[in-house]
N, C-alpha and C positions, 0 to 999 in steps of 0.2 A: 630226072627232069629238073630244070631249073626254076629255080621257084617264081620268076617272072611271068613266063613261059607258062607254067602250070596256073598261074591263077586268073591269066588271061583267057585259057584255053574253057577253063572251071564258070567261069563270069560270064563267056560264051556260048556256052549250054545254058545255063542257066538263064540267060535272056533269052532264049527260045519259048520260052513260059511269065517270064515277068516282064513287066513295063521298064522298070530300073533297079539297077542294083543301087541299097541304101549303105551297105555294108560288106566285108569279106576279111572272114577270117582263115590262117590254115594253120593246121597242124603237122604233123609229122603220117597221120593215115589221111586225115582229108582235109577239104577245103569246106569250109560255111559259108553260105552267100546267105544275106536276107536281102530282099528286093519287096515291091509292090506290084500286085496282080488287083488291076479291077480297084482297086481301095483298101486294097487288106493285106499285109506282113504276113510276109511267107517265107520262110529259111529253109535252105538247101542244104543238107551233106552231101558231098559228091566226093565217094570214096575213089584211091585210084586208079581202081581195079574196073570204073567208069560206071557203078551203078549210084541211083543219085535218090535220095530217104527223104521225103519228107518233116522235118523237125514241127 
């Protein structure tokens, strides 16, 4: 997947649960998003195998 593509896709799950994304990083297994929920920093792993971990 291209990595455009992928971190778009990653940032858009991920607003599904957050207000805004603050941040996003990827690596080579997944993507970190931190974003704010409610008033409070909240960071995503979202591996790409589509399961998404709480940090």
């Amino acid at each position: 997947m291209r990595s455009k593509e992928r971190m778009n896709q990653v940032q858009d799950r991920a607003l599904e649960s957050l207000d805004y994304v603050m941040d996003c990083y990827e690596t080579s297994e997944f993507v970190e998003v931190t974003g704010s929920m409610g008033g409070d920093v909240i960071t995503y792993r979202v591996f790409d195998d589509g399961s998404m971990y709480v940090k």
